[in-house]
C-alpha positions as CSV (number, residue, x, y, z in Angstrom):
1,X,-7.7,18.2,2.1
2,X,-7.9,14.6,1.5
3,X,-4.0,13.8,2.4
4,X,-3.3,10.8,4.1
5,X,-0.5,10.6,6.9
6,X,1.6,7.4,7.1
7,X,1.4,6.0,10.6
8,X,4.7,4.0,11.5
9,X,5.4,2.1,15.0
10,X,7.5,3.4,17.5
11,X,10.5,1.6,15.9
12,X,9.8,2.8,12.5
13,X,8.0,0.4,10.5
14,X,5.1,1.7,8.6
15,X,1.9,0.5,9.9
16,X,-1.1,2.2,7.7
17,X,-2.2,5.4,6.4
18,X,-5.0,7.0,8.4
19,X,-7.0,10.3,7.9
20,X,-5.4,13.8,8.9
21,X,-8.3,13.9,11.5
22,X,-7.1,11.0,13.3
23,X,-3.5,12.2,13.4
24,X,-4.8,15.3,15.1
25,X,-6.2,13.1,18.0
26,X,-3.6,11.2,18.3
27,X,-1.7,14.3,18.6
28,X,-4.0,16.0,21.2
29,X,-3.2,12.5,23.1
30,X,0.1,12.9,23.3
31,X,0.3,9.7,21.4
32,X,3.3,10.9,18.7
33,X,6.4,9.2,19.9
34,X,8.4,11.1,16.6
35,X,7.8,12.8,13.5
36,X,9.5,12.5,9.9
37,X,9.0,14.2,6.4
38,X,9.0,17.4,5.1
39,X,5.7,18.4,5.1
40,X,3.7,19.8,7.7
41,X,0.0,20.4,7.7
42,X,-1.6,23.1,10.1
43,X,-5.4,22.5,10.9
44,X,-7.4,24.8,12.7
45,X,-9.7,24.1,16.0
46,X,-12.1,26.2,18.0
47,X,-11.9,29.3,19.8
48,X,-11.0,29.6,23.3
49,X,-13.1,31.8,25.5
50,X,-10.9,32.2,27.7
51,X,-8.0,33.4,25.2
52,X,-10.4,34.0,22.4
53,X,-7.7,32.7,20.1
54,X,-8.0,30.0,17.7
55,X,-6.6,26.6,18.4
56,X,-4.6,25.3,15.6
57,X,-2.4,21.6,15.6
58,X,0.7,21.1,13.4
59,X,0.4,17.5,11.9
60,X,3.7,15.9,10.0
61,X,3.2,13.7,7.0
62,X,4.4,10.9,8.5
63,X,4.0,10.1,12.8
64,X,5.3,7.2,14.9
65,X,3.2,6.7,17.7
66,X,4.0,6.1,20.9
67,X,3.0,2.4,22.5
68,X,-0.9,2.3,23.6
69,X,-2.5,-1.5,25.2
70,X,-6.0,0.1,24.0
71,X,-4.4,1.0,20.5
72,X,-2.1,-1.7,19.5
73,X,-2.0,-2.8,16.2
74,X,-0.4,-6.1,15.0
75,X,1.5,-5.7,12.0
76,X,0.9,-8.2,9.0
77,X,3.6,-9.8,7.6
78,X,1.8,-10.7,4.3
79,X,-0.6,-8.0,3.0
80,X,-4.2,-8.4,1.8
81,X,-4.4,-9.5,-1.8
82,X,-6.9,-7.1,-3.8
83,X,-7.0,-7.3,-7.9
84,X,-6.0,-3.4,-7.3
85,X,-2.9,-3.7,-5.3
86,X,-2.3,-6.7,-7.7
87,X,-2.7,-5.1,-10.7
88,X,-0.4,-2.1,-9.5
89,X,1.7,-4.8,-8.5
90,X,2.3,-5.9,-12.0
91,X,2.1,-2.7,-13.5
92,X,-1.0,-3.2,-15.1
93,X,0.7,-5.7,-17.5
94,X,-0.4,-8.8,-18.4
95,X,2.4,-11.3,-17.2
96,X,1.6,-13.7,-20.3
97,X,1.7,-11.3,-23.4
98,X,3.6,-8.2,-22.2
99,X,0.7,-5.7,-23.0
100,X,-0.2,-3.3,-20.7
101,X,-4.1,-2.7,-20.2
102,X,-6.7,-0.7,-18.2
103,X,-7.6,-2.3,-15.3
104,X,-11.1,-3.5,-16.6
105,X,-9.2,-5.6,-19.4
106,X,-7.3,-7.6,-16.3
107,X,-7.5,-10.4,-14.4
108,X,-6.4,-12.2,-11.5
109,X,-5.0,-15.1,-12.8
110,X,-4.1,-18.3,-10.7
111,X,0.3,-19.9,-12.2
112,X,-1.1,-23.1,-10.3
113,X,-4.6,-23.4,-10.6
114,X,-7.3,-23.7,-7.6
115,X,-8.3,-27.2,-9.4
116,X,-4.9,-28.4,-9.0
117,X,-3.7,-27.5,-5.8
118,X,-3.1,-24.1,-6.0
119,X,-3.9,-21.0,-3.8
120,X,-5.2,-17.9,-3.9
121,X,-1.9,-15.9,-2.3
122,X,0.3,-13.2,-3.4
123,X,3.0,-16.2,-4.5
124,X,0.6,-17.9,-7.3
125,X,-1.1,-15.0,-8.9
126,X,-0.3,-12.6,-11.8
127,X,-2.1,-9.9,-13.5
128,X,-3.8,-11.5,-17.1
129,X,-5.5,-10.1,-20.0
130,X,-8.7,-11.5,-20.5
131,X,-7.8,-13.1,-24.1
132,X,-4.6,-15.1,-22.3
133,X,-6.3,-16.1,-19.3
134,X,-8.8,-17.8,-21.5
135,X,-6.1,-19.2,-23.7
136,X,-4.1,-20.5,-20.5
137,X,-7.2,-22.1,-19.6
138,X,-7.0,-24.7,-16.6
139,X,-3.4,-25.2,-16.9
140,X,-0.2,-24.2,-15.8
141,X,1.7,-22.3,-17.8
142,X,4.5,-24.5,-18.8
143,X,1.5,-26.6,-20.2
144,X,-0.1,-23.9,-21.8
145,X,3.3,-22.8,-23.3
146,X,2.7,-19.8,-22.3
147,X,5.7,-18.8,-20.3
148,X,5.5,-15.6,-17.4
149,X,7.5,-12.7,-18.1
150,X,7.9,-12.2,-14.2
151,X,7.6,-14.8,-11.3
152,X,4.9,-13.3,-8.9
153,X,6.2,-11.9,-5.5
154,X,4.7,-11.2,-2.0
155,X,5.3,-7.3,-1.4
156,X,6.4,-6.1,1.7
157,X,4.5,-4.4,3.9
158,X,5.8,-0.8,2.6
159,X,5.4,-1.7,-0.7
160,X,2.1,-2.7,-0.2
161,X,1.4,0.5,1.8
162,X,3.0,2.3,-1.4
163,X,0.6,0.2,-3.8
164,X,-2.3,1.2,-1.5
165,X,-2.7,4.9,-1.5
166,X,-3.4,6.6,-4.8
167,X,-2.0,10.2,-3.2
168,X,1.6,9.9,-2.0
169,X,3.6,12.5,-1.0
170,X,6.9,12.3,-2.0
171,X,8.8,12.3,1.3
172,X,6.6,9.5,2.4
173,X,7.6,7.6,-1.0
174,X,10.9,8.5,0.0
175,X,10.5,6.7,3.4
176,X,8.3,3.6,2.1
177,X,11.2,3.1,-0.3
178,X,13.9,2.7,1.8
179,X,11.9,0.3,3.4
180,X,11.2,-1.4,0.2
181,X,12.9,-5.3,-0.6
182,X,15.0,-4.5,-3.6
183,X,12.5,-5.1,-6.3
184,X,11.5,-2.5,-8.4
185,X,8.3,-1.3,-7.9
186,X,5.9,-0.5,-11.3
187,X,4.6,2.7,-9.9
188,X,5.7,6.3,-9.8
189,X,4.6,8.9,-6.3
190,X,2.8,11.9,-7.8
């Protein structure tokens, strides 16, 4: 099973997904502060030899874990920009003509170019066909006259969790979303 289990911070805030195998330690810890979702997962251990029964661990889609000084992770306010997450981002759409295209059509285009001032960040790029990132050239795109169809936007870190995993389940979307800013999202949970 290749499910991924949405780690959150004792308060709630989603942190990152991590492997069913690492849930299952941090459960054997006693690191799970609280649990959330509707799907549980039961994995099996070893046998005892004492008992000679087989261990088995219930594991909940999505666990907040308990405070750890060896295990602390800092939370990110702005998320790592990847052409993947970008491309989800914007729906796979270029933001110049409209047309949606597979992902080796697209590009990471920069509004304000590097050569001007401009910088590589969530807040100046866009998703581009090849044929207008050409035709926008060097230029911004009031000088191009080539207008965006949607100003670019820094995700939240639950929407950039949501972007992230290919395999949601859908009470974790459910959860990610109500964490989401308001924006709609170009993406759908399977």
């Amino acid at each position: 099973m290749t499910t991924l289990i949405l780690r959150l911070d004792v308060a709630g805030s989603p942190v990152t997904w991590i492997p069913w195998q690492d849930a299952v330690c941090l459960y054997s810890r006693d690191m799970i502060a609280w649990t959330a979702g509707d799907q549980q997962f039961t994995y099996h251990g070893g046998i005892c030899r004492k008992t000679g029964k087989r261990s088995t661990i219930d594991v909940s889609s999505i666990v907040a874990t308990k405070r750890s000084a060896r295990h602390r992770h800092v939370i990110r306010t702005i998320p790592p920009l990847t052409n993947r997450e970008l491309f989800l981002r914007d729906a796979h759409l270029c933001m110049y003509c409209g047309h949606q295209h597979h992902e080796s059509k697209l590009t990471r285009d920069h509004v304000t170019p590097l050569s001007k001032g401009g910088k590589d960040r969530w807040s100046n790029v866009v998703t581009a066909c090849r044929h207008c990132k050409t035709r926008k050239g060097n230029r911004k795109p009031e000088q191009a006259s080539m207008p965006l169809l949607a100003i670019p936007y820094v995700p939240n870190w639950a929407e950039y969790l949501a972007l992230s995993n290919r395999k949601i389940l859908a009470d974790q979307m459910q959860f990610l979303k109500s964490q989401f800013s308001g924006r709609p999202m170009p993406f759908h949970s399977q």
